[in-house]
N, C-alpha and C positions, 0 to 999 in steps of 0.2 A: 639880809644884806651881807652880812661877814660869813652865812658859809655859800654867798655867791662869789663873792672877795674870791676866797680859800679855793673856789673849783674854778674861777677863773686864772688863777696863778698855779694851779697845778698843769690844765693846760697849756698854758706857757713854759713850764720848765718840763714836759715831756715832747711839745714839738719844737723847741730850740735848744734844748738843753742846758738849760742855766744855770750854773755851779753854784746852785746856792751855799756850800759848804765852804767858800771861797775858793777850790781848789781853779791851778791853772789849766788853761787847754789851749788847744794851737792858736788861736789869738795873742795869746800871751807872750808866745816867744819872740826875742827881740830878734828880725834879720840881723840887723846890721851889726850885733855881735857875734854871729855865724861866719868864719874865716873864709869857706870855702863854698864859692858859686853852686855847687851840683849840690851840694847838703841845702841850700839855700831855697833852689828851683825844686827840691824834692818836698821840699815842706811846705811851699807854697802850691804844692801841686795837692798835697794832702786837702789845705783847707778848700780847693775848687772844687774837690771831689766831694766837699762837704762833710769834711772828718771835723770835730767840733773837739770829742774829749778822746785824749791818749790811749781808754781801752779799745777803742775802735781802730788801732792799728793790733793785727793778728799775726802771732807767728804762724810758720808754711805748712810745722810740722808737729805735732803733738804726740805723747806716749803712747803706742800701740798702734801708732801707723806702719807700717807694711815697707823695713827699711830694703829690700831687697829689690823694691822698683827705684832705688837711688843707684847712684854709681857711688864708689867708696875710696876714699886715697889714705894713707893713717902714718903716722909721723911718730918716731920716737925719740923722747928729751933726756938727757939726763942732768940734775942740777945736783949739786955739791952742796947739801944741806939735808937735815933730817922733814922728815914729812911734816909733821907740822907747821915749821918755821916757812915751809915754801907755800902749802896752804892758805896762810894766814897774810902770806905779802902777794897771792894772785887775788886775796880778794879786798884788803884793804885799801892796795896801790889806786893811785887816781886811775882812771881807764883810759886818760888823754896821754899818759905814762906808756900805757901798757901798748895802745894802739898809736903808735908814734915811730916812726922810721922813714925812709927815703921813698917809698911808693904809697904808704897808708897815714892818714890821720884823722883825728877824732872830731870833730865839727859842732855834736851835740850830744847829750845825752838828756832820754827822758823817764820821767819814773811813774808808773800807771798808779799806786795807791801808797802812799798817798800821793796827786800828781804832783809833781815837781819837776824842774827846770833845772838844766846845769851845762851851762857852757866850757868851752875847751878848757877856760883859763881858771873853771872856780877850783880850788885846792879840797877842799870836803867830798867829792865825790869820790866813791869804793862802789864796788863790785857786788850786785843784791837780785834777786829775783824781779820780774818785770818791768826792768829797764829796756830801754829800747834803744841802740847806740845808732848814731851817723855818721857814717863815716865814708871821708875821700878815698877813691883809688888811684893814683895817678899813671898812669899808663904810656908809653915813650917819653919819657922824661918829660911829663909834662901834657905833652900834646892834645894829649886825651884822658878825661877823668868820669868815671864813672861813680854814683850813689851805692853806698854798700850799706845795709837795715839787716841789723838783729836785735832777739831779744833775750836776754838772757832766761831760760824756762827752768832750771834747776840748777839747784844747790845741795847735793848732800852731804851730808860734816859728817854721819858714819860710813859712807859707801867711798868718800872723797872723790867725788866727781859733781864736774860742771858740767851744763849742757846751753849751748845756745842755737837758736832757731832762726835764718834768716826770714825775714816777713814776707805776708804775703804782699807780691806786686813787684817784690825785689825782682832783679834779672836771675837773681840763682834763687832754687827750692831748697828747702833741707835743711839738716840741723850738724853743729860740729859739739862735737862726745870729748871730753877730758878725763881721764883718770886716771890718777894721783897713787900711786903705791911704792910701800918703802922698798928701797933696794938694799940698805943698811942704815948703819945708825947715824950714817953723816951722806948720804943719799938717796936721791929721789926721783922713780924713774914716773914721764907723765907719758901717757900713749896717747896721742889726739887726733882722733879719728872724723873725718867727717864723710858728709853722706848728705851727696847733692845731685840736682838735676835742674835743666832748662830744656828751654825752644830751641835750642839749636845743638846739635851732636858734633860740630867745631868746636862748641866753646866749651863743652863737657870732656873734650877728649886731649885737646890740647891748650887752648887759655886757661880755664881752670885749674888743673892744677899744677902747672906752671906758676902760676901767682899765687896760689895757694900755698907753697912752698914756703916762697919769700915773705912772706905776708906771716904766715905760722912762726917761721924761721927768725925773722923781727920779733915778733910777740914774747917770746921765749927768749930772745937774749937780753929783751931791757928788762924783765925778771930777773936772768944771770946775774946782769950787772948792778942791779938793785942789792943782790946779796951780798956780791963784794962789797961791795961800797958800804954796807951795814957791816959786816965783819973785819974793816981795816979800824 
């Protein structure tokens, strides 16, 4: 009787998938603390499709795929601090921080292991390997707003570079490349490089990086202004 118990409950936690570990999965997130309608309709679009736990959202793009069928745009930073001090506040800073400006904001983030939840406004969340962000575009002031999915796939503390991959299903492929190298002993040059592609050769040729610009160009200055405001 109890090892019929035992195989009838393994059953059931392989064809529904039931966290017996307590961790959370898309059930769990609350809409109505999600600020932003399209972050909102993207997740509820998840569970229809029958995404149940966070590792079943994939990135596009993985190490040793073939970057030369992407198109490439690459951006250079320079920030008024020694390398480590800028390292250590891109990855601590809340990511609702980081991803916050006049066309972009941060809606949700998710963390694949252990799973966890973190809305716009929780103050504990930094910057870690298999997170999954969500985030608004907003587009003519407003008019139109698009779902933007990545995940962050790399961290490395000797090479200092980040790497994030937008998911798959996103309207753009591909991954955006950060590295971090010192230019002297009180600056820090970051070269951010991304390498993307879609369905349409419009939106790869002139939307993209057009916005991609502004969207980078934000990113990097509420870093800037993090720094001052720690060295006043």
């Amino acid at each position: 009787m109890k090892i019929t118990l035992k195989f009838g409950l393994l059953i059931i936690f392989i064809h529904f998938q039931i966290p017996l570990d307590g961790q959370c999965t898309f059930n769990d997130i609350k809409l109505e603390q999600i600020e932003q309608k399209t972050v909102r309709k993207y997740v509820e679009r998840q569970i229809e499709e029958g995404k149940h736990q966070f590792h079943e959202i994939q990135p596009s793009w993985t190490k040793g795929d073939d970057l030369s069928l992407y198109n490439k745009n690459e951006m250079t930073v320079f920030l008024n601090a020694n390398l480590q001090d800028v390292w250590q506040i891109y990855l601590s800073t809340n990511p609702s921080k980081l991803w916050s400006n006049r066309i972009i904001s941060n809606g949700l983030m998710l963390q694949k292991s252990p799973a966890k939840i973190f809305y716009s406004d929780d103050s504990s969340a930094y910057t870690n390997t298999g997170q999954v962000y969500f985030l608004n575009l907003k587009l003519l002031s407003g008019f139109y707003n698009i779902p933007v999915v990545f995940e962050i796939i790399t961290i490395d503390t000797l090479e200092k570079i980040i790497e994030f991959s937008y998911v798959k299903g996103n309207q753009s492929l591909g991954v955006q490349h950060l590295k971090f190298i010192s230019d002297d002993d009180n600056s820090t040059k970051i070269i951010h490089t991304s390498y993307f592609k879609s369905d349409s050769n419009f939106r790869d040729k002139w939307l993209y990086p057009f916005f991609h610009k502004k969207i980078t160009k934000g990113f990097h200055e509420n870093i800037r202004r993090l720094l001052i405001s720690e060295t006043r």
